[in-house]
C-alpha positions in Angstrom: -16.4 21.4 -18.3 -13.3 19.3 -17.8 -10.3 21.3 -16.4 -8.0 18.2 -16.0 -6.4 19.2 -20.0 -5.5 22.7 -18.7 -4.5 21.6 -15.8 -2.0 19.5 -17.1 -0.9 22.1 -19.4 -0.4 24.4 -16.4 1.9 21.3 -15.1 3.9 21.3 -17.8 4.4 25.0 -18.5 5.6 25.3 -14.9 8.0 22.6 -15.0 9.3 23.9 -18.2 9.8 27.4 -16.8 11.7 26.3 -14.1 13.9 24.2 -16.2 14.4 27.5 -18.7 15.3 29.4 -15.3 18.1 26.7 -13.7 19.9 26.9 -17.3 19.5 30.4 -17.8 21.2 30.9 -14.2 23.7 28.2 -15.0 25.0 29.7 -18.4 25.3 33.2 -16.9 27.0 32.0 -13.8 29.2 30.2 -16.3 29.6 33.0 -19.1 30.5 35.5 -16.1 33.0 33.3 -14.0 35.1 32.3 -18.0 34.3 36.4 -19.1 36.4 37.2 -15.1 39.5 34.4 -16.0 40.0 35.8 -19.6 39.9 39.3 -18.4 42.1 38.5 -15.5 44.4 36.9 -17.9 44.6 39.3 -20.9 43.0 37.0 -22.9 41.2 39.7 -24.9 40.2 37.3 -28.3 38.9 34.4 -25.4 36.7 37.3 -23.6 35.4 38.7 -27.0 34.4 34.9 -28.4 32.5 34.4 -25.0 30.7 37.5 -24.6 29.9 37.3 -28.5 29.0 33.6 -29.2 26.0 32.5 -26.7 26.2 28.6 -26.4 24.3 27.5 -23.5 27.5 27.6 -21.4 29.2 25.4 -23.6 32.2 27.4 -24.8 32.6 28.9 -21.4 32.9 25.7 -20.0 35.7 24.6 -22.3 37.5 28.0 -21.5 37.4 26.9 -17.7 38.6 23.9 -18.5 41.4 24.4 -20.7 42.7 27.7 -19.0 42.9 25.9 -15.6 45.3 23.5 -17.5 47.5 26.2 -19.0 48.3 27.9 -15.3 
């Protein structure tokens, strides 16, 4: 029996996992720090659109961005 198949499979699973966990950990770092700024700057349709829409830390990010601008 050759085990060289599932362990590649194993391989790859792995790596895949830990790739799913770092952007996981990113977007809720991301989503949390954007959902603190809008709450901390009565931006109540900002904080709903952010803790509504889930994009992989996208829109958070362009929150950050833009609100750093505006203060």
């Amino acid at each position: 029996m050759n085990i060289t198949p599932l362990l590649e499979f194993l391989t790859i699973s792995s790596l895949a996992v830990l790739i799913i966990l770092i952007v996981l950990l990113f977007t809720i770092l991301l989503k949390g720090f954007a959902l603190y700024r809008a709450a901390r700057k009565e931006s109540k349709g900002w904080f709903w659109i952010i803790l509504i829409f889930s994009t992989f830390g996208i829109l958070p990010l362009l929150y950050l961005i833009f609100s750093k601008k505006a203060s």
